[in-house]
C-alpha positions in Angstrom: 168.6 -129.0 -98.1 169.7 -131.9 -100.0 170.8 -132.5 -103.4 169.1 -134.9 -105.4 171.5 -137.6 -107.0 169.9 -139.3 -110.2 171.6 -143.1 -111.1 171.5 -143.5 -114.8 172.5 -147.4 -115.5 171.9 -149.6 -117.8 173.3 -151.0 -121.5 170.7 -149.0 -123.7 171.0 -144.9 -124.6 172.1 -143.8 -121.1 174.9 -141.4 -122.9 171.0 -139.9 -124.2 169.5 -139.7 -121.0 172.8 -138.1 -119.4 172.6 -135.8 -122.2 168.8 -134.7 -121.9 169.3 -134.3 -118.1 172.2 -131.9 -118.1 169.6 -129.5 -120.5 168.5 -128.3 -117.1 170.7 -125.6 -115.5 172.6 -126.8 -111.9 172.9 -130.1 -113.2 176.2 -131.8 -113.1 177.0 -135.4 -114.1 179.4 -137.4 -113.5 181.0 -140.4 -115.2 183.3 -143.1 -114.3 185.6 -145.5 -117.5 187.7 -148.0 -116.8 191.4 -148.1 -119.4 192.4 -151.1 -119.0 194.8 -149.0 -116.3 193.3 -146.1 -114.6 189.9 -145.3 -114.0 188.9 -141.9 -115.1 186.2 -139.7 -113.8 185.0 -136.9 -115.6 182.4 -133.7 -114.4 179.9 -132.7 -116.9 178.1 -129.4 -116.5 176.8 -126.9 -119.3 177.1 -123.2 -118.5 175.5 -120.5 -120.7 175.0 -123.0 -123.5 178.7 -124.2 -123.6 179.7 -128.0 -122.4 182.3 -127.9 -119.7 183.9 -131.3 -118.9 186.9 -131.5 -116.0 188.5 -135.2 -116.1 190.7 -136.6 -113.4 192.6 -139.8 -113.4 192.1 -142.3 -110.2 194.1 -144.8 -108.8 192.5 -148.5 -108.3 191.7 -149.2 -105.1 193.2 -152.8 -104.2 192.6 -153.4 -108.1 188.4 -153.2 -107.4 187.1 -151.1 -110.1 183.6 -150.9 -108.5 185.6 -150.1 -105.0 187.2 -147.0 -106.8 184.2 -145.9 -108.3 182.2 -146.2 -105.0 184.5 -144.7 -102.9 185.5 -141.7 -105.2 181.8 -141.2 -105.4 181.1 -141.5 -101.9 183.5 -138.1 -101.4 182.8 -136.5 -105.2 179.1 -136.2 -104.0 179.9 -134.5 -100.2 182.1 -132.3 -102.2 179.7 -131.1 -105.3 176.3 -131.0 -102.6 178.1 -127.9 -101.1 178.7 -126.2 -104.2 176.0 -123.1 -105.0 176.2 -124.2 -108.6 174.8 -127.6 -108.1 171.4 -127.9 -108.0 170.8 -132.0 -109.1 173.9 -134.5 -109.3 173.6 -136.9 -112.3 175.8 -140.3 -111.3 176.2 -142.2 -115.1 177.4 -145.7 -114.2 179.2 -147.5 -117.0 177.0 -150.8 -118.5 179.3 -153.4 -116.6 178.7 -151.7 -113.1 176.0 -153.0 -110.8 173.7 -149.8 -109.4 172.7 -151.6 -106.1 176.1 -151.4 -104.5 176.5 -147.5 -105.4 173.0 -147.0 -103.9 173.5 -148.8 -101.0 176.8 -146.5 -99.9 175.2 -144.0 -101.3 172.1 -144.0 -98.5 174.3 -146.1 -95.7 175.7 -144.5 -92.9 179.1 -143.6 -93.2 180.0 -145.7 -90.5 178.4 -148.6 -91.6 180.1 -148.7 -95.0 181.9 -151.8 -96.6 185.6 -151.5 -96.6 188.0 -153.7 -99.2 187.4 -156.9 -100.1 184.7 -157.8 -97.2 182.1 -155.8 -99.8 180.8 -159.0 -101.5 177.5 -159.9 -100.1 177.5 -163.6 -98.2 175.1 -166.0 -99.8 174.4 -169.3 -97.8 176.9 -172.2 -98.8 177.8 -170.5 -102.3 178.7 -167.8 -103.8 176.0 -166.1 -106.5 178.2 -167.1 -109.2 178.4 -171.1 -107.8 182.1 -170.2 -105.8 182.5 -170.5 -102.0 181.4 -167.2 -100.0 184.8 -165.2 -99.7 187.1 -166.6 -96.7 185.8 -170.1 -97.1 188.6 -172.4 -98.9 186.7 -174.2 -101.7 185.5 -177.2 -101.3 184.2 -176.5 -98.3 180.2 -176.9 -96.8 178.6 -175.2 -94.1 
């Protein structure tokens, strides 16, 4: 059986929705901040009516925030799917962090997966922000 894994995102109330969702017993969520250094995750889970919250510091993966966060979730959610305790997995994403990326990995192959730098989707002559694709100098057509 599998877990289900709900993606809160977003810039409005999501701390709200996190909140309301771990009312149901087996729920865990999990959250990812960025310091300015380190990013920190933290587990959420209330047991008998008392919030329990385990934090753990994580080193930056080639200095890719969203790399960290996907890859640390990638494991974290093997890891808590084979726990008794766990009955639905809430992933809180922080405002500045696209979902599609995490739910890409998320239902991708392992095999398959993005590694490093080579994540960022190729878009035709330019970049989406107007920059040459990764590995082309700029400047440069195709």
């Amino acid at each position: 059986m599998q877990t289900p894994v709900i993606l809160v995102a977003g810039q409005g109330d999501t701390d709200g929705v996190v909140d309301e969702l771990l009312r149901r017993p087996g729920t865990l969520a999990v959250r990812h901040r960025f310091d300015g250094h380190v990013v920190r995750r933290s587990t959420h889970t209330v047991g008998n009516g008392v919030p329990e919250v385990t934090e753990t510091a994580l080193e930056l993966a080639h200095g890719c925030t969203s790399c960290t966060i996907r890859n640390d979730l990638l494991i974290l959610l093997r890891r808590l799917h084979q726990r008794d305790d766990v009955t639905r997995i809430v992933v809180h994403l922080a405002p500045w962090l696209e979902p599609e990326p995490i739910c890409w990995a998320i239902h991708s192959p392992a095999s398959t997966l993005p590694q490093g730098r080579d994540h960022r989707r190729r878009t035709g002559r330019r970049g989406s922000r107007g920059r040459p694709p990764v590995g082309r100098p700029p400047g440069s057509q195709q």
